[in-house]
C-alpha positions as CSV (number, residue, x, y, z in Angstrom):
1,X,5.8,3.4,-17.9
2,X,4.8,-0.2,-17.0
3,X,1.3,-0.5,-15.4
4,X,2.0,-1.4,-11.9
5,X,4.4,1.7,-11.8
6,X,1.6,4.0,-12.9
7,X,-0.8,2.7,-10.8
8,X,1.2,3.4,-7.7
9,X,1.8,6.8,-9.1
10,X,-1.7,7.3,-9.5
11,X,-2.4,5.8,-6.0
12,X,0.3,8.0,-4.4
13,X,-1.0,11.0,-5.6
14,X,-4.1,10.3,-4.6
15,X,-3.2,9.9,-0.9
16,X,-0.9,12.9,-1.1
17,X,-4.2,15.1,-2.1
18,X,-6.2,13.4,1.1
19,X,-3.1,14.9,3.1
20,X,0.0,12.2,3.1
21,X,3.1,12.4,3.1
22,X,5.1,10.1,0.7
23,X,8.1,8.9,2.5
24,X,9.1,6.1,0.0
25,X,8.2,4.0,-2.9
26,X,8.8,0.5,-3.3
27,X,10.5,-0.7,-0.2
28,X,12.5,-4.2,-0.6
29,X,13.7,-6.6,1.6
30,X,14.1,-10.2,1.5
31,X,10.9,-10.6,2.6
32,X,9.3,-8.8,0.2
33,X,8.3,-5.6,-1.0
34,X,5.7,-2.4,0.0
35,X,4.5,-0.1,-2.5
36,X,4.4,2.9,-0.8
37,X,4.7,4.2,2.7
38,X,3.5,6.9,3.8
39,X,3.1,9.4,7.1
40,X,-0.8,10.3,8.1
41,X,-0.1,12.4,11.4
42,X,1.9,10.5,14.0
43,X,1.1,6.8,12.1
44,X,3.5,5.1,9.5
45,X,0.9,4.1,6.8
46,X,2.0,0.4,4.7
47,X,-0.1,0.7,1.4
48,X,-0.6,-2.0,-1.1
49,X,-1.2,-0.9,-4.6
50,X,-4.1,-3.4,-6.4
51,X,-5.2,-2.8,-9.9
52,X,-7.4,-5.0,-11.4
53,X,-9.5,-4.0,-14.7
54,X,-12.4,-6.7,-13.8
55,X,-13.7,-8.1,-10.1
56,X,-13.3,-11.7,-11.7
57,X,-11.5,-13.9,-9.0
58,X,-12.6,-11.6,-6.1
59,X,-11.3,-8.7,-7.4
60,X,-8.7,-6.6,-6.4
61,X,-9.4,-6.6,-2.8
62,X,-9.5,-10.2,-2.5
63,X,-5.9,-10.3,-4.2
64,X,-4.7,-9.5,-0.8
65,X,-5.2,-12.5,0.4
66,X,-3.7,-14.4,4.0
67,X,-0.4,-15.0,2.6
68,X,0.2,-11.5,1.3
69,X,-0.9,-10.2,4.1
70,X,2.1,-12.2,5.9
71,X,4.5,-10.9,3.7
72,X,3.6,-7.4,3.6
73,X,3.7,-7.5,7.7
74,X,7.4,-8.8,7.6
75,X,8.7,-6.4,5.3
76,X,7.0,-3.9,7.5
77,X,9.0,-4.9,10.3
78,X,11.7,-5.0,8.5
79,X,11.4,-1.7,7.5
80,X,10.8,-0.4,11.2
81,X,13.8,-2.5,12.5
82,X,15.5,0.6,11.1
83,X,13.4,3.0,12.4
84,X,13.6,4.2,15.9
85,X,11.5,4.8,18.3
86,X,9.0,2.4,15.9
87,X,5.9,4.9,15.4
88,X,2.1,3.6,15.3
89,X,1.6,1.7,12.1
90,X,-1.6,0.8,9.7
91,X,-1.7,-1.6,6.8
92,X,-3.9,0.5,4.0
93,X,-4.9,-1.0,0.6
94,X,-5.5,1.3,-2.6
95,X,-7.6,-0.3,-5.4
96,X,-7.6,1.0,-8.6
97,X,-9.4,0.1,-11.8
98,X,-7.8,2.3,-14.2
99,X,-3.6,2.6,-13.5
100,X,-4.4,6.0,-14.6
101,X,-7.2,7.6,-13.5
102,X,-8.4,8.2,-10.0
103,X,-11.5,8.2,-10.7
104,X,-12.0,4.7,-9.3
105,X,-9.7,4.5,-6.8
106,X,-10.8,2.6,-3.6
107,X,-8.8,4.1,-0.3
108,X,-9.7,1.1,2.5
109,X,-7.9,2.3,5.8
110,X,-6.8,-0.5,7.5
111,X,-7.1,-3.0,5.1
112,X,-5.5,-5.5,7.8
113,X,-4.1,-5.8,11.3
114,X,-0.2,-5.9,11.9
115,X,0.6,-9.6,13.5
């Protein structure tokens, strides 16, 4: 299994087990691509996967960075576009250290604002 994959496992089970419900994995559209979304009560919970093995550059939270952040919104609308009546939304970032192991998994609730 290729790293990125396993780290979005790991980081989807992990949210499962804090009480979310997976409704997809790897969302594409031509604007881009979520890693998971998810259903946490009544709100439609985005998540971007980050794994990064050192903090060099900022680490993995800094990855998410102004332009992602764009693209990630977009594809979210695109997503709800499809989706009727559109529910409340949050943009959540899990950060992972290990693609494995979540141990070190950082959970930051909205990570960012939608628009």
């Amino acid at each position: 299994m290729r790293t990125g994959a396993q780290a979005e496992q790991t980081a989807a089970q992990f949210l499962q087990r804090q009480g979310l419900r997976l409704l997809q994995t790897n969302y594409h559209c031509r604007f881009g691509e979520i890693d998971l979304i998810l259903q946490d009560g009544a709100t439609r919970v985005f998540v971007e996967v980050r794994l990064r093995s050192h903090s060099g550059f900022g680490g993995a939270a800094a990855s998410i960075d102004a332009r992602k952040q764009h693209k990630l919104i977009l594809t979210a609308q695109h997503y709800l576009s499809r989706h009727s009546p559109v529910p409340p939304c949050r943009f959540d970032a899990v950060l992972l250290t290990d693609a494995a192991d979540t141990n070190g998994v950082e959970w930051i609730k909205g990570a960012f604002e939608l628009g």
